[in-house]
C-alpha positions in Angstrom: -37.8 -29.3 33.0 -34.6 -28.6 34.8 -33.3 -25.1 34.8 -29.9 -24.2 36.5 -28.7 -20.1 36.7 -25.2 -19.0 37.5 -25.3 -15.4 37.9 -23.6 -12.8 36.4 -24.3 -9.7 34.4 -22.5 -8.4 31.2 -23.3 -7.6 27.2 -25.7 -9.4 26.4 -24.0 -10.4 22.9 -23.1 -14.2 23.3 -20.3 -14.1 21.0 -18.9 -11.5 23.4 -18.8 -8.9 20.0 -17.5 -4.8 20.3 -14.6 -6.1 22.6 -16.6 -7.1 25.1 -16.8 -10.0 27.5 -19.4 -12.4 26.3 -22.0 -12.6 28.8 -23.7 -16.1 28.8 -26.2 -15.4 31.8 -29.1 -14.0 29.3 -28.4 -17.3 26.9 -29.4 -21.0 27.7 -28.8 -23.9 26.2 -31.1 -27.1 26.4 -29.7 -30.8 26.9 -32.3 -33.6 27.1 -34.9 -31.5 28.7 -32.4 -29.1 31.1 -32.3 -25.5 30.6 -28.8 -24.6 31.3 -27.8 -20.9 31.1 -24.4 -19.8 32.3 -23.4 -16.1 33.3 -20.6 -14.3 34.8 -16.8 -14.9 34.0 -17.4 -18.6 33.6 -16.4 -20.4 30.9 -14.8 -17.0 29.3 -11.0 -17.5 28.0 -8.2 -15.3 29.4 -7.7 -12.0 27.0 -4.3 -11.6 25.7 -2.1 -9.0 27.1 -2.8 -5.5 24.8 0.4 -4.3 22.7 1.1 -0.9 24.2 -0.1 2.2 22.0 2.7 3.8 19.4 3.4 6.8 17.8 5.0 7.0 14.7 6.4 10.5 13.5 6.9 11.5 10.2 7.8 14.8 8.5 5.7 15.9 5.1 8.8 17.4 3.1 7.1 20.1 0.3 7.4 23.2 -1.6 4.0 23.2 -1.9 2.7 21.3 -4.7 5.1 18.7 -4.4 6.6 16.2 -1.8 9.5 14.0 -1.1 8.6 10.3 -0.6 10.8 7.4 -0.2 10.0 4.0 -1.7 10.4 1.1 0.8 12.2 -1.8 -0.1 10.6 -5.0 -1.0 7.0 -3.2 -1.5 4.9 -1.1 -4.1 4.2 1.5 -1.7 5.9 4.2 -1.0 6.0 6.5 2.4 7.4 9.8 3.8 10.3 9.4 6.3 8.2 8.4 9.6 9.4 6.0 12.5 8.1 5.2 15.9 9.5 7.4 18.7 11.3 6.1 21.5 9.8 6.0 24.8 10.3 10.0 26.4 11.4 10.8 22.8 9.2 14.5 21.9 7.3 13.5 18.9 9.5 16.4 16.8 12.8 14.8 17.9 11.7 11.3 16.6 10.4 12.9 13.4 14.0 15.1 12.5 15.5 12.1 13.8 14.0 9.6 11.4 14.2 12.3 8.9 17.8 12.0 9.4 18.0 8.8 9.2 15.6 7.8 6.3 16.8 10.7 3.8 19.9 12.4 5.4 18.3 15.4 5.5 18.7 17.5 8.3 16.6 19.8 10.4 16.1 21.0 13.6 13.0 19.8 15.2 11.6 23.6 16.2 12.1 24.3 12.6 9.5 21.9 11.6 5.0 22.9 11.7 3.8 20.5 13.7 0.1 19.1 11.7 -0.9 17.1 14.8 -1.2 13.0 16.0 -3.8 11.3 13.7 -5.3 8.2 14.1 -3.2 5.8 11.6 -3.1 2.1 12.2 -5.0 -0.4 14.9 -2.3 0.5 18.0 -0.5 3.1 16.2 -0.9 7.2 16.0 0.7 9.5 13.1 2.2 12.7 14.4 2.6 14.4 11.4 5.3 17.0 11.0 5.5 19.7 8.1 9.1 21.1 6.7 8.4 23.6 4.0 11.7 23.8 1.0 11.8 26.8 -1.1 13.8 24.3 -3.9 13.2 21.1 -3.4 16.1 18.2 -2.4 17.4 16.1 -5.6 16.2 12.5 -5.0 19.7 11.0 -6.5 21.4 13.0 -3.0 19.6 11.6 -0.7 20.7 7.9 1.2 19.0 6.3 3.6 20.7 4.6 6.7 18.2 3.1 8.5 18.1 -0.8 7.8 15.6 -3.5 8.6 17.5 -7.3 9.4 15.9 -9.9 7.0 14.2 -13.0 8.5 16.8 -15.3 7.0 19.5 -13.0 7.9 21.1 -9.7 6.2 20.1 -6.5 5.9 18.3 -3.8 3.6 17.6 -0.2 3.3 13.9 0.9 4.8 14.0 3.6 1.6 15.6 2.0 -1.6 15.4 5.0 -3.9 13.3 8.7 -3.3 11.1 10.8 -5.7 9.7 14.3 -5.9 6.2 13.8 -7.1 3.3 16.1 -7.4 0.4 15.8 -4.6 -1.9 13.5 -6.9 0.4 11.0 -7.8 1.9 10.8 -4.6 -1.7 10.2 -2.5 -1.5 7.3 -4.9 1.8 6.2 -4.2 1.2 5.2 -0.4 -0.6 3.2 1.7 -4.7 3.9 2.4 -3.7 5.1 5.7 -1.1 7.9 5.1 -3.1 8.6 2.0 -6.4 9.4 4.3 -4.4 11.2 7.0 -2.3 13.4 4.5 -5.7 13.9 2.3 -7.3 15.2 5.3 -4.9 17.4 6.4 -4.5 18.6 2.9 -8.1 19.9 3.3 -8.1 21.3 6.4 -7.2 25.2 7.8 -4.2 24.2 8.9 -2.5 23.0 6.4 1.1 25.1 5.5 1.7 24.9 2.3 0.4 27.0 -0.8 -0.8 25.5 -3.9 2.3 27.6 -6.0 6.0 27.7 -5.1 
């Protein structure tokens, strides 16, 4: 039997598993009696580019046990104002920004308790900001002005309408994600807000 080695070293996973390149030098395959058993780079396709890491901001507006959420148009789920921050944009400014622009509320952003950056979705951080409200803002007030373009042209509101909901209905109310982070902050020291008004 024939045997040919190209060298090469690597994770020894030959589907190349865990992000890794695959590394074909600990795997042979056998054609008609020759051992073939390839290593190295060779034979591995070119990785696509990586999209660059984002941070979205958002600001948890409560009295405590409530908070304001906006529904977003065209889904089930609904969110708290949050948006991606603009590159050399502090995570505070983008989160009274899209505050701003999502609600029409306004706040300045050294008023607001910042909660930390969470991990959120593959490629993108939450930095979750906290604005405490003695009386809570009346949901038929609020407008929001930030717009998403439609494939086939046009454009909609991001928030089509806004609610004041209790802490229990609300975790149900968003996606799994925001629902984990805001759950866990919920139950850590740090989080602001009392249980009472």
């Amino acid at each position: 039997m024939l045997c040919w080695t190209a060298p090469g070293r690597g994770n020894p996973d030959p589907l190349g598993r865990q992000g890794h390149e695959p590394d074909l030098h600990r795997h042979s395959a056998h054609f008609h009696g020759v051992c073939v058993t390839l290593g190295g780079q060779f034979g591995t396709m070119p990785r696509k580019p990586a999209r660059p890491h984002r941070t979205s901001c958002g600001v948890v507006v409560s009295d405590g046990p409530r908070v304001l959420l906006g529904h977003a148009t065209r889904s089930v789920l609904w969110d708290i104002p949050k948006g991606v921050a603009s590159s050399g944009e502090a995570f505070a400014e983008a989160a009274a920004r899209e505050l701003q622009e999502e609600t029409g509320l306004i706040v300045a952003p050294a008023a607001l308790a910042d909660l930390g950056v969470h991990a959120y979705l593959r490629g993108k951080d939450l930095a979750v900001f906290a604005w405490r409200q003695e009386v809570m803002p009346d949901p038929a007030t609020l407008r929001c002005t930030s717009f998403m373009r439609l494939p086939g042209g046009g454009w909609i509101p991001e928030f089509d309408r806004f609610a004041v909901l209790p802490w229990e209905e609300a975790l149900g109310q968003v996606g799994k994600n925001l629902a984990r982070v805001l759950g866990e902050l919920r139950a850590g020291p740090g989080w602001p807000f009392s249980a009472a008004v």
